[in-house]
C-alpha positions as CSV (number, residue, x, y, z in Angstrom):
1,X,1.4,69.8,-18.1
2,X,2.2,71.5,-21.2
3,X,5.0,69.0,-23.3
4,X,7.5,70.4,-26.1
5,X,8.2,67.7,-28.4
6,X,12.0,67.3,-30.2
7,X,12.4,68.9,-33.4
8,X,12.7,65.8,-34.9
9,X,9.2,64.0,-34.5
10,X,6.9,67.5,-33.9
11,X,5.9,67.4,-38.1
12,X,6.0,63.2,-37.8
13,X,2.3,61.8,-38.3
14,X,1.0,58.2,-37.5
15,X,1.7,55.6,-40.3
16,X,-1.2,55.7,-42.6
17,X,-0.8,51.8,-43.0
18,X,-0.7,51.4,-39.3
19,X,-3.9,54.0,-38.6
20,X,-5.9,51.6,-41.2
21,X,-4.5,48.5,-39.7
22,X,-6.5,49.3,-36.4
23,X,-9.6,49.8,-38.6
24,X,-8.6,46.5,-40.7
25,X,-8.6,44.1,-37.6
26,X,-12.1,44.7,-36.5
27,X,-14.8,42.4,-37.3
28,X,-16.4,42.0,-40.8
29,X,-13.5,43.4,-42.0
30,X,-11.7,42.6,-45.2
31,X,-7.8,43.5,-44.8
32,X,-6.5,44.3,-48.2
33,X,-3.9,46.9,-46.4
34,X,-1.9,44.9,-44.3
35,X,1.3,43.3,-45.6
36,X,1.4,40.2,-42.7
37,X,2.4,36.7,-44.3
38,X,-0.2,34.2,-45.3
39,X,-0.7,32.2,-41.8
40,X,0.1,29.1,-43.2
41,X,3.3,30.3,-44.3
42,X,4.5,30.0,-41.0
43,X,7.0,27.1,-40.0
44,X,5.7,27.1,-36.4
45,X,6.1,23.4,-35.6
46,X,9.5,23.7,-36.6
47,X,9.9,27.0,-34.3
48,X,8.2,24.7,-31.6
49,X,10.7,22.1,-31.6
50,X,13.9,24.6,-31.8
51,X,12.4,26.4,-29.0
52,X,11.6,23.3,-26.9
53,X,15.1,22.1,-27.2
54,X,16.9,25.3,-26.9
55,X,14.9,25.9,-23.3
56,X,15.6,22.0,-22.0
57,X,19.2,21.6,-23.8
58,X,20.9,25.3,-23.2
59,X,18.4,27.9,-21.8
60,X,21.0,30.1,-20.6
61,X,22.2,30.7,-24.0
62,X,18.5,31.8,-24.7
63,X,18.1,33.8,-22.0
64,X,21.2,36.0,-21.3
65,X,22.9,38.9,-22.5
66,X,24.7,38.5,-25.7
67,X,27.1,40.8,-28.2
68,X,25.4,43.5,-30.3
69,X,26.9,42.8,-33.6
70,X,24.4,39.4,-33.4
71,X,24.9,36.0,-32.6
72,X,28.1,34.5,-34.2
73,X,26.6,31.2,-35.7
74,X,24.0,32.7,-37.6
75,X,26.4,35.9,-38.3
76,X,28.6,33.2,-39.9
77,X,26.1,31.4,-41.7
78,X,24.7,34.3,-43.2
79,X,27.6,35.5,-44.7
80,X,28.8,32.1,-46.0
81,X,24.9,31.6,-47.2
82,X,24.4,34.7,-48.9
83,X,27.8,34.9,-50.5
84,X,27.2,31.5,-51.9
85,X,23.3,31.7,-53.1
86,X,23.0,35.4,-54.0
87,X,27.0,36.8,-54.6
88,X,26.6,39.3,-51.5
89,X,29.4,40.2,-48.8
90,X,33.0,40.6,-49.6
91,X,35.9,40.5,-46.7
92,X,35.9,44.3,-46.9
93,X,32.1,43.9,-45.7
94,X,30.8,43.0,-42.4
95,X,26.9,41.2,-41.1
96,X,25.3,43.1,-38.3
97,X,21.7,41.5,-37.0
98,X,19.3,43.8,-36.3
99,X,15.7,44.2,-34.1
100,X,14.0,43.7,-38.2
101,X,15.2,45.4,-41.3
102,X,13.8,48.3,-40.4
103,X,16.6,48.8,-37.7
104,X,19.2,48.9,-40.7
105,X,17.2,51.9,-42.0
106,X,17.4,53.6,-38.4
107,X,21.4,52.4,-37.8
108,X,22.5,53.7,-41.2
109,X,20.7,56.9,-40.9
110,X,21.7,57.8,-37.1
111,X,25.0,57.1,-38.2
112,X,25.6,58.9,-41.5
113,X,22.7,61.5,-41.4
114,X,22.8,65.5,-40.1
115,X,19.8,67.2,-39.9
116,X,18.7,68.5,-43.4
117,X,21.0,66.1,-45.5
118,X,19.2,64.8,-48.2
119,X,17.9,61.0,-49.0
120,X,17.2,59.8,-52.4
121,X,14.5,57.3,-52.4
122,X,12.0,56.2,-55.5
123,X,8.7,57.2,-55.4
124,X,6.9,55.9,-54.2
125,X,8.4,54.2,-51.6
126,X,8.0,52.0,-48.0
127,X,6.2,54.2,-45.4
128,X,8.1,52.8,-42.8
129,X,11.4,54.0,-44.4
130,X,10.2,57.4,-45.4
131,X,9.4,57.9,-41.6
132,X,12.8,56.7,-40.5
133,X,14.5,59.4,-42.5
134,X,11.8,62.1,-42.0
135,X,12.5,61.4,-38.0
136,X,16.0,62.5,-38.5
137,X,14.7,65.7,-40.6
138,X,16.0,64.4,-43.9
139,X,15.5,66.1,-47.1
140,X,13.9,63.7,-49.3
141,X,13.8,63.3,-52.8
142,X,11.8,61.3,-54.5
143,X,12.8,59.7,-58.2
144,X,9.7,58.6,-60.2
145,X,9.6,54.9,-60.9
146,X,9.3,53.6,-64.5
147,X,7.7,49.9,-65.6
148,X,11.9,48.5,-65.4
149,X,12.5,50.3,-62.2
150,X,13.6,53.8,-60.8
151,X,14.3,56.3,-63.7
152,X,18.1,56.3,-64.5
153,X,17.5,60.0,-65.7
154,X,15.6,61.2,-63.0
155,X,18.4,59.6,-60.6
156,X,21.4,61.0,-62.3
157,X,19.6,64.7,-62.6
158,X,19.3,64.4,-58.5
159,X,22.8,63.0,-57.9
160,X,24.3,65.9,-60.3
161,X,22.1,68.8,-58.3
162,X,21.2,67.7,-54.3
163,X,23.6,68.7,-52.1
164,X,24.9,66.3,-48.7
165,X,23.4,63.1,-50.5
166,X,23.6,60.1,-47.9
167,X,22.6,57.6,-49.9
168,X,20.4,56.2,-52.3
169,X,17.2,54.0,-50.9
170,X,16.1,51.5,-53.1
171,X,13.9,48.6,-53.0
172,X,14.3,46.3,-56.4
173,X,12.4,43.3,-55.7
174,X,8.9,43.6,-55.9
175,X,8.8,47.1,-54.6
176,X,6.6,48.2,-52.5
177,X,3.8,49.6,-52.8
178,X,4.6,49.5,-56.8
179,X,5.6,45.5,-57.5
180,X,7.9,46.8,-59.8
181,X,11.1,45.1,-60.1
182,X,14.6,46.7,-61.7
183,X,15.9,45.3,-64.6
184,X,19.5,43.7,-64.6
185,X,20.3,46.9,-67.1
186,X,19.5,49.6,-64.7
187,X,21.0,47.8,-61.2
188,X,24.1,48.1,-63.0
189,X,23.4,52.0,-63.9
190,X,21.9,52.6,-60.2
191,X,25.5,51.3,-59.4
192,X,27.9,52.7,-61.5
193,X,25.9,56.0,-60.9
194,X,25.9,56.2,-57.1
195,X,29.9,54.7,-57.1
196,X,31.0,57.6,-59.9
197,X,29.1,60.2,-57.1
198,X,30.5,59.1,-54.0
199,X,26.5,57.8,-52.8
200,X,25.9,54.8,-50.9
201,X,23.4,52.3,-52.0
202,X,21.0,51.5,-49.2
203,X,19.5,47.9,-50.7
204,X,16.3,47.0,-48.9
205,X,15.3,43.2,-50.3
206,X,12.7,41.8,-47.9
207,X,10.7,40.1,-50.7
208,X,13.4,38.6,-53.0
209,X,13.2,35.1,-52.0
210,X,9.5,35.4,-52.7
211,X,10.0,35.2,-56.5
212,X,7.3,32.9,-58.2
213,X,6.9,34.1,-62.0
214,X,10.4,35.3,-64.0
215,X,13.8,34.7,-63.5
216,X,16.6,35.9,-60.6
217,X,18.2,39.0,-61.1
218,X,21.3,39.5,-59.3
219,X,21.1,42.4,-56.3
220,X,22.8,45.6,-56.7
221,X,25.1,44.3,-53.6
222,X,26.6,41.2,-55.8
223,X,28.0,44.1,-57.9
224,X,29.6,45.6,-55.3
225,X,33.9,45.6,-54.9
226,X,33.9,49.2,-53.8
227,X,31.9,49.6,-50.5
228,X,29.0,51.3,-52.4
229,X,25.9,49.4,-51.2
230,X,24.5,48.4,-47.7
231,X,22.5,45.4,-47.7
232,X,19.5,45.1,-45.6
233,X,17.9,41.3,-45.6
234,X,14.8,39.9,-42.7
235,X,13.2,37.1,-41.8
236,X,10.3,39.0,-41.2
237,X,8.7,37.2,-45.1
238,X,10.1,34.1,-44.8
239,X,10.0,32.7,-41.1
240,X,8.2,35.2,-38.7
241,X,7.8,39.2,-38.6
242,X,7.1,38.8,-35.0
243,X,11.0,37.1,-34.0
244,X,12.1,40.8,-35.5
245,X,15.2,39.3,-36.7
246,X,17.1,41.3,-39.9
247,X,20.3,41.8,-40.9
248,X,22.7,44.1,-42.3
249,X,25.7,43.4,-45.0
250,X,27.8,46.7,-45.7
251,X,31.4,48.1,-45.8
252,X,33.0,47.2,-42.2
253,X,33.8,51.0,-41.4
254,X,30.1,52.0,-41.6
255,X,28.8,49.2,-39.6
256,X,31.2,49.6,-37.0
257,X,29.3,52.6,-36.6
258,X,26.1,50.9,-36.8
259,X,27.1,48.8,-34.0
260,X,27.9,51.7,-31.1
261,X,24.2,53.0,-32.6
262,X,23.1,49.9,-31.9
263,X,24.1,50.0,-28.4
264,X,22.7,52.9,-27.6
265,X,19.4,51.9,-28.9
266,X,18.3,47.8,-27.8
267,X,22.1,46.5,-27.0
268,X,21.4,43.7,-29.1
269,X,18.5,41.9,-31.2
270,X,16.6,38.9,-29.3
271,X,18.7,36.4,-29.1
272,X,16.4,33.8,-28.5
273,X,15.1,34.6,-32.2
274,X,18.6,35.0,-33.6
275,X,19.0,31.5,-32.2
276,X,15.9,30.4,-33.8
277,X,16.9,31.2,-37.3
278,X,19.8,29.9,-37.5
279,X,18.7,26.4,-36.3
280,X,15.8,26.9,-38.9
281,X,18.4,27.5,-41.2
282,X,20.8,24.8,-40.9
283,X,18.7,22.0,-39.5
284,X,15.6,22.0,-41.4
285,X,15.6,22.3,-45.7
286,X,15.4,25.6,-45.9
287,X,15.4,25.9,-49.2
288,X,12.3,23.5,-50.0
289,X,10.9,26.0,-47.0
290,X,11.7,29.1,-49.5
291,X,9.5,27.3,-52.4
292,X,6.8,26.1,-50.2
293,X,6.6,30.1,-49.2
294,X,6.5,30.7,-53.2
295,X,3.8,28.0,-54.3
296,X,1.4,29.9,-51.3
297,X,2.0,33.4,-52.9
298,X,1.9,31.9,-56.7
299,X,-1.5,30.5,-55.9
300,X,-2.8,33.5,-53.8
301,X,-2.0,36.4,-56.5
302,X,-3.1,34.0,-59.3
303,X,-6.3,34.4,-57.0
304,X,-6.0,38.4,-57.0
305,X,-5.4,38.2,-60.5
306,X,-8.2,37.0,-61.2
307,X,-10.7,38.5,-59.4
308,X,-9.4,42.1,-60.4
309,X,-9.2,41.3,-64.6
310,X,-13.0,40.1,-63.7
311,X,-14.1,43.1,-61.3
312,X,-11.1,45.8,-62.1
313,X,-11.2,46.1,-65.8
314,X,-11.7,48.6,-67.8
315,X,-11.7,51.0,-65.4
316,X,-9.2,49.9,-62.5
317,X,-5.3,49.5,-63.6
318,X,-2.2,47.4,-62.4
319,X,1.4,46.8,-62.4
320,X,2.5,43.3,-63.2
321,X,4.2,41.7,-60.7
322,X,6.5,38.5,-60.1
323,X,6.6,38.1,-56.6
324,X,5.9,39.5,-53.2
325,X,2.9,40.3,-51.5
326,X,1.4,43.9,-53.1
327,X,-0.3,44.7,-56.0
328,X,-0.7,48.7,-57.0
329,X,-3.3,49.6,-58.6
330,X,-5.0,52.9,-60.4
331,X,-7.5,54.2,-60.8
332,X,-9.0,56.4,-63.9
333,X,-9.3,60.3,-64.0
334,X,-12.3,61.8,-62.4
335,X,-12.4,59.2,-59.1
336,X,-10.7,60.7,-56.3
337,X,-8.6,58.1,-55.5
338,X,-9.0,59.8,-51.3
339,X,-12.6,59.3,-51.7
340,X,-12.1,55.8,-53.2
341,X,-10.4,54.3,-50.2
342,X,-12.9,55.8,-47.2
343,X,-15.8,54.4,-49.6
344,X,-14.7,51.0,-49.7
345,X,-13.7,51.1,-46.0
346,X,-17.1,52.4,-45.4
347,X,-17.8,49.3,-47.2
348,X,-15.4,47.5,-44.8
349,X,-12.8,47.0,-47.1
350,X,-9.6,48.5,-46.6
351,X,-6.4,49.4,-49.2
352,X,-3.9,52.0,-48.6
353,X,-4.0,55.3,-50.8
354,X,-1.1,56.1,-52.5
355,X,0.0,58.9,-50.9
356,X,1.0,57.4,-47.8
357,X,4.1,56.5,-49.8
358,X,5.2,59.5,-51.4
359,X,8.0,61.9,-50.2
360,X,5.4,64.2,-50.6
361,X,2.1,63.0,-49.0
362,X,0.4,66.2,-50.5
363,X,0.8,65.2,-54.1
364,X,-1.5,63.8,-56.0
365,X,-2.2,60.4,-56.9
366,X,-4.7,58.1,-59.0
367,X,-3.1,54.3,-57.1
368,X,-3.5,52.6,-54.0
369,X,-1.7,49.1,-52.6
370,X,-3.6,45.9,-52.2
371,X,-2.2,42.9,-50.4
372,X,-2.7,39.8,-51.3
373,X,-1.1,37.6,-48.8
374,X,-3.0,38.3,-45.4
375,X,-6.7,37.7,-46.3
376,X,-8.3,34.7,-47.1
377,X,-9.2,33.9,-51.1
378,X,-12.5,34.5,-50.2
379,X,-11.7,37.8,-48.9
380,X,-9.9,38.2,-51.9
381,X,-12.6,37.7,-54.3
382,X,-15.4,40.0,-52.6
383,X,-12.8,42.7,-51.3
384,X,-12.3,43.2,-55.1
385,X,-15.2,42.7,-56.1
386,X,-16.5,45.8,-53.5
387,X,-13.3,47.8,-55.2
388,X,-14.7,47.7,-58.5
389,X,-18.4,48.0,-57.6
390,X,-17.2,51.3,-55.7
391,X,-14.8,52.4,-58.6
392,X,-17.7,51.8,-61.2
393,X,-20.4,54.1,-59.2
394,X,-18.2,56.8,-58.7
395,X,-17.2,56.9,-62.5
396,X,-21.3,57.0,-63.3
């Protein structure tokens, strides 16, 4: 049988990260490309107990259909919680919970998008993302990231010539791939920007409670009076990316919208997991959960660290970071940075190339991502180690 595929996935290719990932799992391996949590960041004992009580006490509750916009305890709690700790949500804004942050990327999209409008999104940026707005046949443009975050310049030059801007896609904690973080200075300018152009804000924070060098910064959202910026949170970093429970703060009109999408697409996120969080939440100390999370990735990139200013330098850069779970690294004119990854994975050790997160995957680029949080600090130390020993013999 002879199938035509939809306009909108024939030019879509498998994820890079998720092609290596297959390659990364089998044995001998060293996974430097995933971007799982560290396993013993996990709170599964406490997910046992919930779980046990919630099937004995109220199973039906587990079990059953329930509402799309998301389970109203935790729907509650998140809005007082995040109003409270980080300044987010006003009563003009609304909490939708979603099958993962990546849904809010989908639900936004579906609902604001037509064919050929254009995204802005730095660059580089999250694959996953990119191919949520490539599978609606979004034009993307990508603005080039500075050490501070995106480039104000490059961002106002794009909002003054694109036509049928959507929004804005940012990610300003700990970007990834980059690590890069955006100054307080320019979340204000990424603001007052996109509100003076009529551009939604499209806030993707998966990593910012995984802080553990620096200070806070306040999100773009805790700026926000105006219904410029949608907020897109998970507990995919700092409980379990396998529940597949995110969530979505924005203006009440768009995630209305979101919601009928929503419908259409799962009817609602699992419940069960919904559940699940918001016990974690409210019974257990959640917060001394959050640093326990931070003193794992402090330790483990101080381990990174190390091994790459011992096996990385001169040749091999990197971007500091302050938290999260990447590291972005390049490498020096005359190594093919292509050529780079399949030798090391030839060496069974596996990063991402950079160009799997630009708009444009044909570019060119010197840098690819490591993560830090998935292998063990042995793996650590001689997946490095095999990076620079590769680096080194193909700048001979």
């Amino acid at each position: 049988m002879n199938y035509t595929f939809s306009h909108r996935v024939q030019s879509l290719k498998p994820s890079a990260i998720r092609e290596i990932l297959k390659n990364s799992s089998a044995p001998g391996v060293i996974p430097l490309s995933a971007g799982n949590p560290a396993p013993d960041a996990f709170p599964y004992e406490a997910i046992g107990v919930i779980s046990q009580r919630l099937l004995q006490d109220t199973p039906i509750a587990a079990l059953q259909y329930s509402v799309t916009e998301g389970y109203a305890p935790l729907r509650e709690h998140l809005r007082a919680y995040m109003a409270q700790k980080h300044q987010v949500g006003t009563e003009k804004d609304e909490v939708l919970i979603t099958s993962g942050a990546q849904q809010v990327m989908d639900l936004l999209t579906k609902t604001l998008l037509n064919e050929g409008d254009t995204v802005l999104c730095e660059a580089p940026s999250f694959i996953g993302s990119l191919n949520t707005f490539r599978s609606y046949r979004a034009k993307l443009r990508g603005i080039p990231m500075e050490p501070d975050g995106v480039s104000i310049a490059g961002l106002r030059e794009a909002l003054e010539t694109e036509k049928n801007i959507k929004y804005f896609y940012t990610i300003p904690n700990f970007q990834n791939p980059s690590g890069i973080t955006m100054s307080l200075e320019k979340r204000r300018q990424v603001y007052e920007l996109c509100r003076d152009h009529n551009v939604l804000i499209l806030e993707d924070n998966p990593y910012g409670d995984l802080r553990f060098a620096g200070e806070d910064l306040p999100s773009i959202k805790s700026f926000d009076q105006e219904g410029v910026v949608m907020y897109a949170g998970s507990f995919s970093k700092v409980v379990s990316p396998g529940m597949r429970v995110g969530y979505a703060i924005g203006p009440q009109e768009v995630v209305q919208k979101m919601v009928v999408c929503k419908q259409g697409e799962d009817v609602h996120s699992n419940i069960w997991a919904q559940i699940v969080c918001h016990r974690f939440m409210t019974e257990y100390d959640y917060e001394a959960h959050l640093e326990g999370l931070r003193s794992i990735y402090r330790r483990k990139a101080g381990v990174l660290v190390e091994a790459m200013r011992e096996h990385f330098q001169p040749l091999i850069s990197w971007s500091p970071f302050e938290g999260g779970l990447f590291a972005w690294c390049t490498l020096p004119e005359g190594v093919d940075m292509l050529d780079f990854v399949k030798r090391a994975a030839d060496r069974k050790t596996c990063v991402v190339p950079g160009t799997a997160f630009l708009t444009d995957e044909s570019e060119r680029c010197q840098s690819f991502r490591i993560n830090f949080s998935t292998p063990t600090d042995g793996q650590l130390r001689e997946g490095i180690r095999i990076l620079g020993e590769t680096a080194r013999e193909m700048a001979e």
